[in-house]
CHARMM-style PDB file with segment names, atoms N, HN, CA, C and O in Angstrom:
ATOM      1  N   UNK     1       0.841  -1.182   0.000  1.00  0.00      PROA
ATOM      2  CA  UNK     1       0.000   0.000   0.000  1.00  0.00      PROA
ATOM      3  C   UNK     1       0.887   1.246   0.000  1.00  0.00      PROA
ATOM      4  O   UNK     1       1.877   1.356   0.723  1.00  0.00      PROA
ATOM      5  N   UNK     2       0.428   2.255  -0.932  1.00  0.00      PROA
ATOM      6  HN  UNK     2      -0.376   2.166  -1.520  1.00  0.00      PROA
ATOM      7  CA  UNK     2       1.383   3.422  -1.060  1.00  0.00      PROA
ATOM      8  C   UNK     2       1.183   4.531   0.468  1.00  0.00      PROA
ATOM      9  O   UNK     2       0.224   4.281   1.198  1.00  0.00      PROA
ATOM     10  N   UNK     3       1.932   5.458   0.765  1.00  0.00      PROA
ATOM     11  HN  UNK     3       2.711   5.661   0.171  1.00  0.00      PROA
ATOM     12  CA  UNK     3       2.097   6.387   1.291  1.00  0.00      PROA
ATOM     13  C   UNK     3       0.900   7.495   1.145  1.00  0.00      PROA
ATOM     14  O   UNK     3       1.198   8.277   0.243  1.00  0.00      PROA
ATOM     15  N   UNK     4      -0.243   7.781   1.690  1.00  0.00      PROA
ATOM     16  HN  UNK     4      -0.485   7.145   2.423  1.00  0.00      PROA
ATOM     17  CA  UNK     4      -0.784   9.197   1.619  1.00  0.00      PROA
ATOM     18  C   UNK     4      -0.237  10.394   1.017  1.00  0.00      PROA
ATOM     19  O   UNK     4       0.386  10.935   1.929  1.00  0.00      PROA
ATOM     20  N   UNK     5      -0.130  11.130  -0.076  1.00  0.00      PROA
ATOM     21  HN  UNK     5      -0.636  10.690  -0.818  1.00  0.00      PROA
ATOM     22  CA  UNK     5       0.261  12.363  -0.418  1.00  0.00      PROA
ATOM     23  C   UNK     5       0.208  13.171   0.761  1.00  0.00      PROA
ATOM     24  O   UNK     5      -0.657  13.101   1.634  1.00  0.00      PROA
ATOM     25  N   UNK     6       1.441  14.138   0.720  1.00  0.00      PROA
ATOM     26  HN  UNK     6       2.144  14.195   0.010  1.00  0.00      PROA
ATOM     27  CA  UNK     6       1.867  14.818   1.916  1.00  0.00      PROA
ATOM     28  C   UNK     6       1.355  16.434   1.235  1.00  0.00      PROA
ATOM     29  O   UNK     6       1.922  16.938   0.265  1.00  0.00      PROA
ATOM     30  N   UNK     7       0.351  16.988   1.866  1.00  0.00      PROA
ATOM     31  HN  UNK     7      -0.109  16.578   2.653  1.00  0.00      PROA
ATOM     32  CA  UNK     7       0.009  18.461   1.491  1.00  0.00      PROA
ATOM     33  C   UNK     7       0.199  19.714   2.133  1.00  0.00      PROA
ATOM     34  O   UNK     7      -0.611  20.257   2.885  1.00  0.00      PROA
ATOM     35  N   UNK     8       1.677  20.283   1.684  1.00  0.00      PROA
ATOM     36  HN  UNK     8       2.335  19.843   1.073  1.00  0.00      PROA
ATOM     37  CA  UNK     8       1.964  21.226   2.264  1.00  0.00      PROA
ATOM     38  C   UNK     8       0.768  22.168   2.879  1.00  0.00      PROA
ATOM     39  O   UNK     8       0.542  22.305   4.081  1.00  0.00      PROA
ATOM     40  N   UNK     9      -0.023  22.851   1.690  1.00  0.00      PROA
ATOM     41  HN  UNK     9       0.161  22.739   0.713  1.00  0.00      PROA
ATOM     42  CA  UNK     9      -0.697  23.895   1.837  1.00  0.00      PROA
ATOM     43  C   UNK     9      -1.864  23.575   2.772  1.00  0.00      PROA
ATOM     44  O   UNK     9      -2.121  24.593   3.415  1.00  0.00      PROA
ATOM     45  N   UNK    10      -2.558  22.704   3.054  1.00  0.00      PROA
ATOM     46  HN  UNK    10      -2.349  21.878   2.532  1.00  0.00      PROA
ATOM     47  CA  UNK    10      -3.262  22.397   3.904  1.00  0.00      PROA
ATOM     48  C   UNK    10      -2.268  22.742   5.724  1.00  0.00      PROA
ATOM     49  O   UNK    10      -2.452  23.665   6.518  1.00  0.00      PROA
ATOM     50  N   UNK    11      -1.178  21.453   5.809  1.00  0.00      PROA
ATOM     51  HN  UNK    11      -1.029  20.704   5.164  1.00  0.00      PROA
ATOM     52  CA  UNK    11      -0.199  22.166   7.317  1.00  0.00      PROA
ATOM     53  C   UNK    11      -0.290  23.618   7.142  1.00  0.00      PROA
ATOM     54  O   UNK    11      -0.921  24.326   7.927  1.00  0.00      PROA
ATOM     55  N   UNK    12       0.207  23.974   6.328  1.00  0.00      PROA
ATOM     56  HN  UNK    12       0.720  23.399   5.690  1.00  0.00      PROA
ATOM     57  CA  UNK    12       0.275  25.659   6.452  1.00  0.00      PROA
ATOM     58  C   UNK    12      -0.631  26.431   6.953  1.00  0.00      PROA
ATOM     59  O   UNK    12      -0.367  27.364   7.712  1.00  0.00      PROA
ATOM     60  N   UNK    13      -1.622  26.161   6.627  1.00  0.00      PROA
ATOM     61  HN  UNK    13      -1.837  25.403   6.010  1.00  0.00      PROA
ATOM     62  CA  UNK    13      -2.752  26.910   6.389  1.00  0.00      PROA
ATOM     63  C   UNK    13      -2.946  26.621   8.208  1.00  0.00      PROA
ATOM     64  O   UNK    13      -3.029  27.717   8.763  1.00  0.00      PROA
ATOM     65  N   UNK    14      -3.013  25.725   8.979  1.00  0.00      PROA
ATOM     66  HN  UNK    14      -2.946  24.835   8.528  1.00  0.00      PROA
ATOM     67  CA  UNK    14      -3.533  25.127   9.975  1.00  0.00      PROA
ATOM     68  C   UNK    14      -2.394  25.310  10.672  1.00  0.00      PROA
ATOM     69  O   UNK    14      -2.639  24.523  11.586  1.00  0.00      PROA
ATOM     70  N   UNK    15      -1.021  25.884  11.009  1.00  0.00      PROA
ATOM     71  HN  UNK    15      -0.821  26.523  10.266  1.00  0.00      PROA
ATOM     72  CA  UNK    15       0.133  26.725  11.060  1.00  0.00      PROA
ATOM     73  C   UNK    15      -0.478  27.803  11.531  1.00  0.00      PROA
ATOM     74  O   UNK    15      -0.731  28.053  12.709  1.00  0.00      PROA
ATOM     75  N   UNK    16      -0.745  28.531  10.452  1.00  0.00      PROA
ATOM     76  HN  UNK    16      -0.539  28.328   9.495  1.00  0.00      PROA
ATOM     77  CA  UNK    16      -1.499  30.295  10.551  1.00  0.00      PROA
ATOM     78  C   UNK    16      -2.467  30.133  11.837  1.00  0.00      PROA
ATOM     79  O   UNK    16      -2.042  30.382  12.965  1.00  0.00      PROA
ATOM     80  N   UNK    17      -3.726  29.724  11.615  1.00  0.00      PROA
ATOM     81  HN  UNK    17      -4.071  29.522  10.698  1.00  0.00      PROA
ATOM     82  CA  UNK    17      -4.519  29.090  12.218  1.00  0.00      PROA
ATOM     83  C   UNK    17      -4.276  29.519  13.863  1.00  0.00      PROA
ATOM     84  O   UNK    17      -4.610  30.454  14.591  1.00  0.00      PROA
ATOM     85  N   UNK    18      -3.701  28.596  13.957  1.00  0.00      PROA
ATOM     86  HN  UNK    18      -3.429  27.837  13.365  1.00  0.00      PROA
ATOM     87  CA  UNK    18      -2.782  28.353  15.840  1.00  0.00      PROA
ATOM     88  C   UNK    18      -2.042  29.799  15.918  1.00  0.00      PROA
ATOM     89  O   UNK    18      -2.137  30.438  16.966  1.00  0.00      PROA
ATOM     90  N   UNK    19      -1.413  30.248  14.976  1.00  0.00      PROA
ATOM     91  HN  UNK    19      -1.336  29.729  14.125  1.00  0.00      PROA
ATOM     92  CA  UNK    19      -0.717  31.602  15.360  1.00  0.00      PROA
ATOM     93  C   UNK    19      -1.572  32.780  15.607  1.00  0.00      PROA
ATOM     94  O   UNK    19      -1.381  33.624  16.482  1.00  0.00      PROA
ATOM     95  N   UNK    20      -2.785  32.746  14.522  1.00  0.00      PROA
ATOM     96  HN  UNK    20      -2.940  32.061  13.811  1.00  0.00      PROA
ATOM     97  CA  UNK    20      -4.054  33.654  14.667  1.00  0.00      PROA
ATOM     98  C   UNK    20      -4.443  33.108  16.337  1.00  0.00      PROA
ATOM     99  O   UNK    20      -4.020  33.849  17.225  1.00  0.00      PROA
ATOM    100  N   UNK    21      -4.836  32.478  16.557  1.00  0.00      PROA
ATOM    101  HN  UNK    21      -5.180  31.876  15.836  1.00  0.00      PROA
ATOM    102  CA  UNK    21      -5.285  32.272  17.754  1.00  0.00      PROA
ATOM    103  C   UNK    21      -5.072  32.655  18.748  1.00  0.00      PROA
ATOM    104  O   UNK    21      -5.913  33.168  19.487  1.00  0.00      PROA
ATOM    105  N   UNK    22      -3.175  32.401  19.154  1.00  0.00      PROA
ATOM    106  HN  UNK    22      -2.492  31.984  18.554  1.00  0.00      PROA
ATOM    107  CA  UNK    22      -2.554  32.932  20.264  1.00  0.00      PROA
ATOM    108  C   UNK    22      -2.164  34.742  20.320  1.00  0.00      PROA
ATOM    109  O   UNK    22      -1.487  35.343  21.154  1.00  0.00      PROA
ATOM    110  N   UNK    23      -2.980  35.342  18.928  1.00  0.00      PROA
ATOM    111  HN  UNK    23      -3.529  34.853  18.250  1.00  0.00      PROA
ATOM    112  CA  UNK    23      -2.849  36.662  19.009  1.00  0.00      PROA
ATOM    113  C   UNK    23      -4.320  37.277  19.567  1.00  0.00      PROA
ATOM    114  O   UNK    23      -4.585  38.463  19.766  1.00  0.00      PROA
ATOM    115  N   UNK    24      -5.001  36.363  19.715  1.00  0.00      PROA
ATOM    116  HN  UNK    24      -4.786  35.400  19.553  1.00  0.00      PROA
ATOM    117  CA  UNK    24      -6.642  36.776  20.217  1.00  0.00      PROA
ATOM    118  C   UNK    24      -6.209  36.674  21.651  1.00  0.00      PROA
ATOM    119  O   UNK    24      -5.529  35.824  22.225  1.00  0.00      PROA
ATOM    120  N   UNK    25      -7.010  38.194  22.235  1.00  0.00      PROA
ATOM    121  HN  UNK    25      -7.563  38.885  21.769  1.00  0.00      PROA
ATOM    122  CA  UNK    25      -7.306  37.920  23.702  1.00  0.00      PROA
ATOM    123  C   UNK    25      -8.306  36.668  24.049  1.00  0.00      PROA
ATOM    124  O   UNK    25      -9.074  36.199  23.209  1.00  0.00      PROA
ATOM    125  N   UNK    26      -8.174  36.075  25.713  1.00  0.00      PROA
ATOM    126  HN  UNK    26      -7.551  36.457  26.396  1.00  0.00      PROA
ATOM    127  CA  UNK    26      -9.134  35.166  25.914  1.00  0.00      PROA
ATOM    128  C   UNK    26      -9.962  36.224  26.728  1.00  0.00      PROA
ATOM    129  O   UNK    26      -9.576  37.009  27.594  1.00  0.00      PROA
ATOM    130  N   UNK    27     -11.114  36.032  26.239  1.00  0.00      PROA
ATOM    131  HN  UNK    27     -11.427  35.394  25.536  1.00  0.00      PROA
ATOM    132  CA  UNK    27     -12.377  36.529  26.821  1.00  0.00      PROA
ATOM    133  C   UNK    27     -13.311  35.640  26.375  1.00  0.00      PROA
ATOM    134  O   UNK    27     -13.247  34.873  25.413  1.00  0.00      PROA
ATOM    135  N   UNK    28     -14.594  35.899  27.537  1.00  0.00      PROA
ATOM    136  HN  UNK    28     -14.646  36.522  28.318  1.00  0.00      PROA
ATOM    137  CA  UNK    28     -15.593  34.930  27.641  1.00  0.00      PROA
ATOM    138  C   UNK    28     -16.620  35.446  27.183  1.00  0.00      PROA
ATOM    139  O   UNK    28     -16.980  36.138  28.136  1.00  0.00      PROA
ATOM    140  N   UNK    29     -17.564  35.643  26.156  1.00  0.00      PROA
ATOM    141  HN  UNK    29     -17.272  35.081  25.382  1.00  0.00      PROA
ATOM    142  CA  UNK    29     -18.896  36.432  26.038  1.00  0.00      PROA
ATOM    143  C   UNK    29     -19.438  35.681  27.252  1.00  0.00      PROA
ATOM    144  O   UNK    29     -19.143  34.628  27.817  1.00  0.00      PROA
ATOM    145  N   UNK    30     -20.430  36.725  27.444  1.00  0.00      PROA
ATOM    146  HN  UNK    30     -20.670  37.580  26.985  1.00  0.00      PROA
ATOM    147  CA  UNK    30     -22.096  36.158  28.434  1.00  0.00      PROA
ATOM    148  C   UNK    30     -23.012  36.334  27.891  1.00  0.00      PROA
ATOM    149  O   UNK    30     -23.084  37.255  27.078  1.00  0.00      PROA
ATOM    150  N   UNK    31     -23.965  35.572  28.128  1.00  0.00      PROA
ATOM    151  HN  UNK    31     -23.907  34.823  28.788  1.00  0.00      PROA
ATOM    152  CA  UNK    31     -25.335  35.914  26.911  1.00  0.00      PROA
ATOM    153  C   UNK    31     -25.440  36.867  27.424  1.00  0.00      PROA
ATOM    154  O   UNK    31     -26.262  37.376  26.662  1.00  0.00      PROA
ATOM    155  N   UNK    32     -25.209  37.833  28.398  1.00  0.00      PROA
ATOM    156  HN  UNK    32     -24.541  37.420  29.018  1.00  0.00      PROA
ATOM    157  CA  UNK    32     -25.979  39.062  28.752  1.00  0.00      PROA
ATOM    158  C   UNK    32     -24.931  40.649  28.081  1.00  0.00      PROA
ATOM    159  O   UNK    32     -25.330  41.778  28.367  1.00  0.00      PROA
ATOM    160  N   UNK    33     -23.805  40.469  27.325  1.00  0.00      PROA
ATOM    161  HN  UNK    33     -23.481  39.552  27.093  1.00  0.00      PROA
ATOM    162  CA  UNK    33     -23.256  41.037  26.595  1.00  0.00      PROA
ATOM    163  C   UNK    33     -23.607  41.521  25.682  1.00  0.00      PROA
ATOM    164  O   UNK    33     -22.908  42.457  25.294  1.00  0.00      PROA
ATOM    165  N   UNK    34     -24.783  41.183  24.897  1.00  0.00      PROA
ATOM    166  HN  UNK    34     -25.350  40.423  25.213  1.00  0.00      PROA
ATOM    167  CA  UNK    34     -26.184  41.734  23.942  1.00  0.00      PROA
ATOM    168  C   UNK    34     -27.260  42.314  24.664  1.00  0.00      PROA
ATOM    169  O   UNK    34     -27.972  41.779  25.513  1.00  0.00      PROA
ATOM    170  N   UNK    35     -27.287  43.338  24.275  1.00  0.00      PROA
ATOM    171  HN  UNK    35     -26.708  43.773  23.585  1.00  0.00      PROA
ATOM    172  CA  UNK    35     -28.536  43.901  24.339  1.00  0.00      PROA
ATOM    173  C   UNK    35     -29.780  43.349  23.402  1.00  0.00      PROA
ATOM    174  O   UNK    35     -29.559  42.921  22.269  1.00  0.00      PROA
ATOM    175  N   UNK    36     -31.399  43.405  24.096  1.00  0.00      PROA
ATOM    176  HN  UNK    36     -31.579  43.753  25.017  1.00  0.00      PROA
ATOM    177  CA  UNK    36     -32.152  43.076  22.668  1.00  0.00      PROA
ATOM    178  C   UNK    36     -32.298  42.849  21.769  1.00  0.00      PROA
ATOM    179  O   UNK    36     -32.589  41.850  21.111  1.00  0.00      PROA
ATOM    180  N   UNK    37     -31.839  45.074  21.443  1.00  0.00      PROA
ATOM    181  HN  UNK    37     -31.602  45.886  21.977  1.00  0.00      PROA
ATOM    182  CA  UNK    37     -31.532  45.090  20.127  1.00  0.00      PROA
ATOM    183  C   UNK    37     -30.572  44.667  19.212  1.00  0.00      PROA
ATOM    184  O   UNK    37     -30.770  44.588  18.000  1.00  0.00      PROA
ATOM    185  N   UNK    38     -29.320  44.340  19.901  1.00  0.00      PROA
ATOM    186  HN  UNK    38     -29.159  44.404  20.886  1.00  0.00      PROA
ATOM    187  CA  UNK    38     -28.112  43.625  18.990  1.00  0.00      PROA
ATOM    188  C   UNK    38     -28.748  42.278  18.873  1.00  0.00      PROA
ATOM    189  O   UNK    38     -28.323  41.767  17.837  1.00  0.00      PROA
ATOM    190  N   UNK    39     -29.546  41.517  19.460  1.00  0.00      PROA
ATOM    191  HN  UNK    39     -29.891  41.932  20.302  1.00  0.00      PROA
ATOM    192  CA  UNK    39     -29.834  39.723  19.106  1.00  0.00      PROA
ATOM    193  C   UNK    39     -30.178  39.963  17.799  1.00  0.00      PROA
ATOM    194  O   UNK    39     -29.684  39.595  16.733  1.00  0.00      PROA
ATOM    195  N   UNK    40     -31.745  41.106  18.275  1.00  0.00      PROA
ATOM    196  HN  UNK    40     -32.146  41.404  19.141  1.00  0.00      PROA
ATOM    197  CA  UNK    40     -32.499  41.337  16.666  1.00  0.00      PROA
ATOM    198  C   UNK    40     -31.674  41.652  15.656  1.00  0.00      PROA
ATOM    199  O   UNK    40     -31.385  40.720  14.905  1.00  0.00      PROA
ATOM    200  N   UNK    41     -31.277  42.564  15.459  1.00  0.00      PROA
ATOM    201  HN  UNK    41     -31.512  43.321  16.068  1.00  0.00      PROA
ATOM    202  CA  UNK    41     -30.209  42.968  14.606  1.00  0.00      PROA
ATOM    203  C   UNK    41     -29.799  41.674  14.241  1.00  0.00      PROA
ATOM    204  O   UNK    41     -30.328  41.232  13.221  1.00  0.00      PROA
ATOM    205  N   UNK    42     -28.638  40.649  15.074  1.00  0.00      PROA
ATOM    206  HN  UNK    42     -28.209  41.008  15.903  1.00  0.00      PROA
ATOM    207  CA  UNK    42     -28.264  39.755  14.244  1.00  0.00      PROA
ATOM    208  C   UNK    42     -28.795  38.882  13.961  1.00  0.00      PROA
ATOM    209  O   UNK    42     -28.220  38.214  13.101  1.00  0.00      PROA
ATOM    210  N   UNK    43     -29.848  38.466  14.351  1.00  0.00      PROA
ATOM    211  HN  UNK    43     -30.315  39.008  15.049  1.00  0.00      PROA
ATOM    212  CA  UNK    43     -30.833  37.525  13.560  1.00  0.00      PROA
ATOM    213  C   UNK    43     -31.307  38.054  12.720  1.00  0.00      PROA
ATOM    214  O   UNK    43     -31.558  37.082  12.008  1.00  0.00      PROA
ATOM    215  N   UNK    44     -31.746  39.087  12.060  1.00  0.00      PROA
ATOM    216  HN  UNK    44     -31.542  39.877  12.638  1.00  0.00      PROA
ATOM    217  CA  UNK    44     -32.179  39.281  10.693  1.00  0.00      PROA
ATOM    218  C   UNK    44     -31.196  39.373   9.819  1.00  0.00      PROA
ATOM    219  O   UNK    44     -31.266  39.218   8.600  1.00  0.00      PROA
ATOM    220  N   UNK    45     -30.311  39.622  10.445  1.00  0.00      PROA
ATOM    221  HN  UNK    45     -30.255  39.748  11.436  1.00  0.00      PROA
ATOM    222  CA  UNK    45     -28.997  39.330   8.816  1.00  0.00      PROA
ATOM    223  C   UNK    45     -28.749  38.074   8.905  1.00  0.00      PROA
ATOM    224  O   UNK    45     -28.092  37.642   7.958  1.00  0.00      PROA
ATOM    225  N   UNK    46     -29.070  37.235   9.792  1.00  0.00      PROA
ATOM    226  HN  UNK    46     -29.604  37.586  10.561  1.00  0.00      PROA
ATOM    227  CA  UNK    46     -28.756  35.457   9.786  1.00  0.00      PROA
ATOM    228  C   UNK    46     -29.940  35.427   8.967  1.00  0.00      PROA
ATOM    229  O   UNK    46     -29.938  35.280   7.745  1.00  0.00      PROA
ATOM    230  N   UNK    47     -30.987  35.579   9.728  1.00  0.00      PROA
ATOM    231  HN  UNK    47     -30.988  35.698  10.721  1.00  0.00      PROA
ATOM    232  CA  UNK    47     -32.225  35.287   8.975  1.00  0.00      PROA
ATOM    233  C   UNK    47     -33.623  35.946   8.271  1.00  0.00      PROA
ATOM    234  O   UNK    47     -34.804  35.916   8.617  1.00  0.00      PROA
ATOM    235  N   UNK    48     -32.828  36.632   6.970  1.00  0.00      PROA
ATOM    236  HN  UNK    48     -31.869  36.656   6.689  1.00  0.00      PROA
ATOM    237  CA  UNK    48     -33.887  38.090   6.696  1.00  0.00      PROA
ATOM    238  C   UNK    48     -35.262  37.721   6.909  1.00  0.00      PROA
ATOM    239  O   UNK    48     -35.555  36.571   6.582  1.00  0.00      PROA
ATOM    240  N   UNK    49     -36.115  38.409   7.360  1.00  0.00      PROA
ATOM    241  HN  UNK    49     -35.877  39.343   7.626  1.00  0.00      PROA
ATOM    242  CA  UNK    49     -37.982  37.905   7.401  1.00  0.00      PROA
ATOM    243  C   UNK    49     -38.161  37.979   5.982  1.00  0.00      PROA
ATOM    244  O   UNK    49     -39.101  37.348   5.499  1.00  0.00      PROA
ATOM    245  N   UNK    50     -37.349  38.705   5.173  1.00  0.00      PROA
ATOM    246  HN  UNK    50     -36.585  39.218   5.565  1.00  0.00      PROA
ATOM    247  CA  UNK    50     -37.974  38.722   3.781  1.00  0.00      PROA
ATOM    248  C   UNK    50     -37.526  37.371   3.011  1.00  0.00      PROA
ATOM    249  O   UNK    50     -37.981  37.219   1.878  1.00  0.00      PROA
ATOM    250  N   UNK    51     -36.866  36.605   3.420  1.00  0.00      PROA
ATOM    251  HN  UNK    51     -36.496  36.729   4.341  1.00  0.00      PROA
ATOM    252  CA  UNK    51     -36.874  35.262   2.806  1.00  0.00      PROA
ATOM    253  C   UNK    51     -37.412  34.199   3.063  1.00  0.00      PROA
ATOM    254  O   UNK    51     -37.204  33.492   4.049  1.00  0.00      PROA
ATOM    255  N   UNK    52     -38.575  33.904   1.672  1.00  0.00      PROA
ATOM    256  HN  UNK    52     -38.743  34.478   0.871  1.00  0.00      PROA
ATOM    257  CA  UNK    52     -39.172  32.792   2.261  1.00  0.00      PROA
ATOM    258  C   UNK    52     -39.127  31.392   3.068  1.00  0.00      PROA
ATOM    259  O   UNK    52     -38.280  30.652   2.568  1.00  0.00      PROA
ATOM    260  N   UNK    53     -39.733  30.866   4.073  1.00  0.00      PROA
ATOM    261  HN  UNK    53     -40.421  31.467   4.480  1.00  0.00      PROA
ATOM    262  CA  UNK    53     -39.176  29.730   4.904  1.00  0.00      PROA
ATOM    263  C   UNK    53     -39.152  28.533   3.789  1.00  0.00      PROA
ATOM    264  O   UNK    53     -40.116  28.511   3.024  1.00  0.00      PROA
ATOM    265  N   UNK    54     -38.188  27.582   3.632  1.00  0.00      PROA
ATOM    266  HN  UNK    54     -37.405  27.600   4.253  1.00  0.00      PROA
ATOM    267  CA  UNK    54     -38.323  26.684   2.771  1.00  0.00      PROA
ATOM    268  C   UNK    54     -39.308  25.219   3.552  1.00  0.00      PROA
ATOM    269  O   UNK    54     -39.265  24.976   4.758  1.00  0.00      PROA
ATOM    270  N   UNK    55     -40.048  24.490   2.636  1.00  0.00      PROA
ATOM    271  HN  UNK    55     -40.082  24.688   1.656  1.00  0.00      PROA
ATOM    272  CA  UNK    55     -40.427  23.533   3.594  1.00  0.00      PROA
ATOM    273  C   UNK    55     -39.894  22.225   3.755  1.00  0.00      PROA
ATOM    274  OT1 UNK    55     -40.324  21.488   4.642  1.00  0.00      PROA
TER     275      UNK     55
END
């Protein structure tokens, strides 16, 4: 049985990844970090009312 192809660009990519990470502060949201109006807000750009529900 042959060897798996070895794919640089994939490690790489997942490299960056871990480095992005350890440049983020750790902080915890709380659900109580939203106000109302920010949920609404982002639920209609998740989920416009103007698009029909599929069934």
């Amino acid at each position: 049985m042959s060897e798996p192809k070895h794919n640089e660009n994939i490690e790489q990519v997942t490299d960056n990844d871990h480095d992005l990470a350890d440049q983020l502060p750790d902080t915890e949201r709380q659900p109580d970090d939203a106000n109302e109006h920010q949920v609404d807000e982002a639920l209609e750009e998740t989920f416009p009312a103007s698009d029909p529900i599929s069934p």
